[in-house]
N, C-alpha and C positions, 0 to 999 in steps of 0.2 A: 313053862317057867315064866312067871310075869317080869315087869320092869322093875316093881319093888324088891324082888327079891334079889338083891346086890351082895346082899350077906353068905349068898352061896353061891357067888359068882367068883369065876379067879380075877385076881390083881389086875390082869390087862384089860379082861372085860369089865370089870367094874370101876377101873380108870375111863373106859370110853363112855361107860353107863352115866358118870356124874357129871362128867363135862357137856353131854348133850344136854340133859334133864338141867344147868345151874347156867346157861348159857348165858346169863344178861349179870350174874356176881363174878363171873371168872371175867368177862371184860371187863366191868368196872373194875374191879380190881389189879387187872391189869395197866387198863390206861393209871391208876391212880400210883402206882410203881414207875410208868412210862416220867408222869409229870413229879415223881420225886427226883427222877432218874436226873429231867433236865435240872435240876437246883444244881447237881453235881458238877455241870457243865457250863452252866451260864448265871454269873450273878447276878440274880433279880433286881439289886437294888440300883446298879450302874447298866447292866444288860455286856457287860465286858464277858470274855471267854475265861473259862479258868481254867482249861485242860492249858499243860504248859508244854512249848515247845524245845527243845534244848539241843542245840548242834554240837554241842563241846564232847571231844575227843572222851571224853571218861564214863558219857551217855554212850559212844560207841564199843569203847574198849570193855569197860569195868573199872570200877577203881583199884581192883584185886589185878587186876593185867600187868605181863611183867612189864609191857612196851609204854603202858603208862606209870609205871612207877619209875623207870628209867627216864622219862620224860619230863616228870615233875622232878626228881634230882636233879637234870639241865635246869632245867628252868632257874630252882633253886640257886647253881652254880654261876650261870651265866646271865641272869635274868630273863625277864617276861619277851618271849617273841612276839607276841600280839602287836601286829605292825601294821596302821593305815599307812598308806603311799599316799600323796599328792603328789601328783604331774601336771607341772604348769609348765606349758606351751608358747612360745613368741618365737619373731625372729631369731633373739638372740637374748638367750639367759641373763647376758653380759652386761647386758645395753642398761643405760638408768636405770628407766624406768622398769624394767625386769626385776633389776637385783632391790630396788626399792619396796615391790610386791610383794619379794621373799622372804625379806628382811620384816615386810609387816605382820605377814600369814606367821612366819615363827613366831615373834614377838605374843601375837593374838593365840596362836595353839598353846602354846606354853602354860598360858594361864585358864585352861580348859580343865576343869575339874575330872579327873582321872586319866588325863596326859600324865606321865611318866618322866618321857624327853622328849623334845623337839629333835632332827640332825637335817641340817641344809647347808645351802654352800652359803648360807649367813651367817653362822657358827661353828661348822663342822671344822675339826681338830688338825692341824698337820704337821709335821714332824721337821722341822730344821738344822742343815746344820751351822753353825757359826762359829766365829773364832773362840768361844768359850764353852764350847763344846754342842749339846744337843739343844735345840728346843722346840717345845710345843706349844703349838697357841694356834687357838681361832686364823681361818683362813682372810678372815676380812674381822677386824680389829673394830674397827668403825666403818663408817660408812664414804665410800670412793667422794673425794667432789674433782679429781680433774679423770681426764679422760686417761692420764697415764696409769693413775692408782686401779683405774679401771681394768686396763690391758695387764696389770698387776697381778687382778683376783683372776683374771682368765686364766693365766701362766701357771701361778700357785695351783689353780683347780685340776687343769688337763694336764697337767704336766706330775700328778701325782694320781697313778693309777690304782692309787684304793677308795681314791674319791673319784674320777672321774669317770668312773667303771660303774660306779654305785647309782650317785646322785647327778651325772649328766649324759646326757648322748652324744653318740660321737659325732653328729651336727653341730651341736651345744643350742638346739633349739628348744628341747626339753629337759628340764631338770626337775629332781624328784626331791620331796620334802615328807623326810621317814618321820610317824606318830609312834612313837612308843608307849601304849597301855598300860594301867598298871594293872596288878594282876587280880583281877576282881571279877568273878564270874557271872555269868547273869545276863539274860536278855536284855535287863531294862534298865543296867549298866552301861551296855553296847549303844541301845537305842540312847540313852542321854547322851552321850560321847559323840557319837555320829549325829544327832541333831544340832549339837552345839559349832560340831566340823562345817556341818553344811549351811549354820547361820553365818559363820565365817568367811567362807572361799565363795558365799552368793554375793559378797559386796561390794564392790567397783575393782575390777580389774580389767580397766580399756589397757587393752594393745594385749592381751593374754586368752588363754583357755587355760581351765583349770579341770581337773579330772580327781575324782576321789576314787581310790579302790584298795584293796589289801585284804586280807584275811577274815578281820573282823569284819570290814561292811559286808563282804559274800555271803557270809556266815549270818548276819541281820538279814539283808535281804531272802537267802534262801528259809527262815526262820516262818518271815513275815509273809513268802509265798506259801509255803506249807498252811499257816492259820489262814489265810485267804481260801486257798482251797477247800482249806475243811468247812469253811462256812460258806461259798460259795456249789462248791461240787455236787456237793451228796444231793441238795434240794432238784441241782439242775437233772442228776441221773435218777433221780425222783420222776421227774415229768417225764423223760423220756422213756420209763420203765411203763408208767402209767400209759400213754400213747401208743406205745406197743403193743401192749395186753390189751387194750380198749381194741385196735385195729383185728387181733389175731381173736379173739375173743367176742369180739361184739358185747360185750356184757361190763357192766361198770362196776358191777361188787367183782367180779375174775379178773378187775383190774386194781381195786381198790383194796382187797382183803389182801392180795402178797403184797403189796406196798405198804399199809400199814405194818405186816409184820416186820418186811423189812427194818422200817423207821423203827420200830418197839426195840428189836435185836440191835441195832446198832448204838441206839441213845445208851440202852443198861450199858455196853463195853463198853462206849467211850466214857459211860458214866466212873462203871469200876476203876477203872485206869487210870480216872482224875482223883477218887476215892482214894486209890490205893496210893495216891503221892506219886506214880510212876510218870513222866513225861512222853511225849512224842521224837522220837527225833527221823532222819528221813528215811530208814528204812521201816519204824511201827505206823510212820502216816498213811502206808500203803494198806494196813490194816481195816478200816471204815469202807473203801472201795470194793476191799476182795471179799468182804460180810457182806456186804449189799447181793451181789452175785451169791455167794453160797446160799444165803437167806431165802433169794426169790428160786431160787432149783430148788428149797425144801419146802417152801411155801405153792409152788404152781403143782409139784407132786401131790400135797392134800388136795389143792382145790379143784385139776383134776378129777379125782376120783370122787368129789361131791359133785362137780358141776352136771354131770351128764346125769343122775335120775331126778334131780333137782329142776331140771329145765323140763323135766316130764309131769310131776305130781308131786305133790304135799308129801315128803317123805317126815316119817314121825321118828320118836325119839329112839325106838331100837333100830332102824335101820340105819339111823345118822350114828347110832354106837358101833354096830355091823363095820358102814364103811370106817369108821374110824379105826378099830379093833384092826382093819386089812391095814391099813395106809400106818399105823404106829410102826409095825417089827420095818419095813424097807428104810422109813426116815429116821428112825433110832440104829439102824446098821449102817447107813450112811454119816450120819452125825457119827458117832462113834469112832467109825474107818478114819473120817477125816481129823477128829482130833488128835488120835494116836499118831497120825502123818505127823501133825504140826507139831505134838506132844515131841518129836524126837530132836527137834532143834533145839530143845532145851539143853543137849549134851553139846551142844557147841561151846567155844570158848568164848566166843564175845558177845558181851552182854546185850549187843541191838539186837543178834540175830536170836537170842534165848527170849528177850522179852519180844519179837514178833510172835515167835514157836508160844510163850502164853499167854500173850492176848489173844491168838487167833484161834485158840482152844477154848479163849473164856467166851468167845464170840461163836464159834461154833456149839457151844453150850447149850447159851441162850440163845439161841436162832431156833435149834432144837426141840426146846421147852414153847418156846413160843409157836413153831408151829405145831405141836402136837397137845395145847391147851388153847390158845386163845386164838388161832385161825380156827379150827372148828364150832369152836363155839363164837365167833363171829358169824360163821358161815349158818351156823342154825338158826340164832338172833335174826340174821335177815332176812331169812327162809319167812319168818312171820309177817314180815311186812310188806313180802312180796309175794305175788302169785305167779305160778306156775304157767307155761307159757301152752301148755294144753288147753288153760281154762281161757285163752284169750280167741279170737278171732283171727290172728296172724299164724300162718306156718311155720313149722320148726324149720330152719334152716339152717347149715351147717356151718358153724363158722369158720375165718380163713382156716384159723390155727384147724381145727380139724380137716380137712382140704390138703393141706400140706401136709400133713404127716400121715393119709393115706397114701399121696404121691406118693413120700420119700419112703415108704413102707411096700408099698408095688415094686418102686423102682430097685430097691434091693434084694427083694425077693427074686426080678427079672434077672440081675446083673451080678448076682453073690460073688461068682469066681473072679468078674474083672477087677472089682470092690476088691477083691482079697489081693491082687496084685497090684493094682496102684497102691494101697495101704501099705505093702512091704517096699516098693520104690521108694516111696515117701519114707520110709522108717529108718532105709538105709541114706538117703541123702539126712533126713534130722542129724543122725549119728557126725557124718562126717564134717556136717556144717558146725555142729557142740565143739568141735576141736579149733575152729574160730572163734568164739568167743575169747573177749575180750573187757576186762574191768578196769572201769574208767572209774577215778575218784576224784576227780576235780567238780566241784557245784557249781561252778560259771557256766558248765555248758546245760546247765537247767535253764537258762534263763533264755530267751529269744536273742538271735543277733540284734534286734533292734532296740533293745531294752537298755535305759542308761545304765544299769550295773554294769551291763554285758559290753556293751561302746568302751567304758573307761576304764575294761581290762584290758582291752584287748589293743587300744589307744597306748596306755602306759606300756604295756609289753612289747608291742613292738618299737616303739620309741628310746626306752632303755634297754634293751635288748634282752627281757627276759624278766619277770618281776617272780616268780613260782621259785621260790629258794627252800632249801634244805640244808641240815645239818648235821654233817658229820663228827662225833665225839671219839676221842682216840682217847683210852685211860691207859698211864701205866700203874704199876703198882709197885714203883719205888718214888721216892720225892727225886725233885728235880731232874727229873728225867727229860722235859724237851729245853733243857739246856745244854743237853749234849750234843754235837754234832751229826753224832752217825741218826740219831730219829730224827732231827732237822730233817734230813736228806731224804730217810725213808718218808716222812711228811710230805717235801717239796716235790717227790717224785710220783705222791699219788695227788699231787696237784695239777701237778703236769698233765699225769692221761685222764683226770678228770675232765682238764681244759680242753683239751682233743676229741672229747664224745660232741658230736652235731646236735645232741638236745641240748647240750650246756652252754650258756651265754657267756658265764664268767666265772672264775672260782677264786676265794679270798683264803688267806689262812696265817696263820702265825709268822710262816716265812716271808711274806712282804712286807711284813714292817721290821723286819731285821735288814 
């Protein structure tokens, strides 16, 4: 049966027949999908990213989640939580020139385009009583000019435990000035807000230290780590995929063909993904790193199995469909296995972990396609331009990578049975250490201890004794129900062993301002 006759060939072999025989149209054609792929991802005309990154709870949850739809009725009820802190540091909060600072920084946040409210001990509210009964008003009215009016605002502040708990330390060398948000989503939201903060608190404050952190800046900066990496990382595990394979291989196209496909497989997902309107957030960013890996296991299996009669003699068009015909059913049953893996996270409930489970099936896809269309017909492409190492004057020699995995192939065949028992040692210590684990969801500890995010969280929180707050919502479902007494108590008393637990700093609630 000759090459031509494809028309009486089955489906597999004559999938392998056309990609040998078309090897120089299926790359172009490939690369020229590769470079639409980037449009998806990089604006030509600014060279900006446009895959978008989103940290916000509704990219994790869903918007369909109950826990966020309960969330967004607080919200509603009680207002926007999105809260930057400022922790300004002196001797003494107290002193002039301190409350001068504080008094300016509010005055100047206030008028920050998507500030909400300001709350400091320059404005912050408190509750008196007088001979005409209650009143409420600003802690500081105006601003001190002797030193007793001074010792005044200190009395009024510390001497009133829903402020001095909040916005001072029980030093009174740090006090804290709460940003309130308004409720407007969006990175580039955040990023104006926090640019404008940090035009602010960079401007003359002799005798102070100023510290920005809170929720939204976490949430920008881990935002802005994630798009760093993704434009930084992948290039750099580029070279060192290259470098490896170049070492283990000796041969620069068995270094260069699974790294293009890599690159090919990755650009189309992250292309789809920006395509598809979907965002990144910090569990799909993991997604581009763990492609890379899958890509070059199903790209070093082809090349494999072409390298070694390649490095011998001019292999022609049916024996490059031959290997290929072998090498399709193992990396189409591996692709396959592993999508249906990832395919089954889609039954999860929250939406990060469903859209990992299908990007990382649209990414296993097209990892797939790609090695079993455009690595081999890259690999026969070059085949042309280079000769066989038969026809040269140099010896064949074995390269590392072949070296090593005859060792570790001896060495197993020597040792089966004790292999077989460290592998269950090991199986049984994995188990009992999995019952360790432990889920961390705070993003500060992304960051390096030495990192200014990472300094002015950890600055504010131990200084205020804890800045990481939560909120507890208690509904009843009659009216005026915490006017009663008896839920006062039950309230006041789960205030109480709140305040008791060693992770809790402080606990605030309805019953301290009665």
């Amino acid at each position: 049966m000759g090459l031509s006759d494809t028309g009486r060939l089955s489906l597999h072999t004559a999938f392998s027949v056309l990609i040998c025989r078309m090897p120089g149209t299926i790359v172009v054609a490939v690369v020229v999908l590769f470079l639409l792929a980037l449009t998806q991802i990089i604006d030509l005309r600014n060279g900006d990213i446009q895959l978008k990154v989103d940290m916000s709870e509704v990219h994790l949850l869903g918007a369909d989640h109950e826990g966020w739809k309960f969330y967004q009725q607080t919200r509603k009820t009680f207002g926007n939580d999105e809260t930057l802190l400022i922790a300004v540091q002196s001797d003494d909060v107290f002193s002039p020139r301190s409350v001068e600072l504080i008094a300016r920084l509010t005055h100047q946040l206030e008028a920050v385009q998507g500030v909400q409210k300001v709350i400091s001990i320059a404005n912050v509210l408190v509750v008196r009583n007088t001979d005409y009964g209650m009143d409420i008003a600003p802690a500081m009215e105006k601003m001190p000019n002797t030193p007793e009016e001074y010792d005044a605002l200190r009395s009024d502040v510390m001497a009133n435990p829903l402020i001095s708990s909040a916005l001072v330390s029980e030093l009174g060398d740090t006090t804290a000035i709460l940003v309130n948000l308004e409720n407007t989503p969006g990175h580039e939201f955040l990023k104006q807000v926090n640019s404008a903060v940090d035009e602010i608190v960079s401007q003359d404050v002799t005798g102070a230290q100023v510290w920005v952190t809170g929720a939204p800046r976490i949430k920008l900066a881990t935002t802005d780590l994630i798009l760093s990496d993704l434009v930084y990382f992948p290039p750099l595990i580029a070279l060192v995929m290259t470098v490896l394979l170049w070492i283990l291989h000796r041969s620069l196209i068995n270094a260069l063909v699974p790294l293009a496909t890599v690159i090919i497989s990755v650009t189309w997902t992250v292309a789809t993904i920006s395509a598809m309107g979907y965002s990144l957030n910090l569990l799909t960013a993991l997604v581009p790193p763990l492609l890379m890996i899958l890509t070059l296991s199903y790209s070093m299996y082809a090349v494999s199995d072409f390298r070694q009669p390649m490095r011998m003699r001019q292999v022609n068009e049916r024996e490059a469909a031959e290997i290929l015909r072998k090498v399709a059913l193992p990396v189409l049953l591996a692709g396959l296995t592993t999508a249906v893996g990832f395919s089954s996270l889609y039954l999860n409930e929250l939406s990060a972990i469903r859209e990992f489970g299908l990007f990382s099936v649209m990414g296993v896809v097209y990892a797939t396609i790609v090695t079993l269309v455009f690595t081999p017909a890259l690999i026969v492409l070059l085949q042309r331009w280079t000769r066989p190492v038969e026809n040269s004057a140099q010896p064949i020699n074995n390269a590392i990578f072949d070296r090593i995995t005859q060792r570790v192939a001896s060495f197993d065949a020597t040792h089966r049975g004790k292999i077989f028992i460290v592998a269950a040692l090991v199986f049984v210590i994995a188990v009992i250490s999995m019952t360790q684990l432990r889920v961390g969801a705070e993003h500060i500890s992304n960051f390096h201890e030495d990192s200014e995010i990472r300094q002015a969280f950890e600055h504010a929180n131990d200084k205020l004794n804890g800045i990481n707050s939560f909120n507890i919502v208690v509904h009843a479902n009659y009216k005026n129900a915490f006017k009663q007494p008896g839920n006062l108590k039950v309230i006041e008393a789960l205030q109480v062993w709140l305040a008791s637990q060693p992770e809790i700093g402080g606990v605030t609630s309805l019953v301290d301002y009665l």
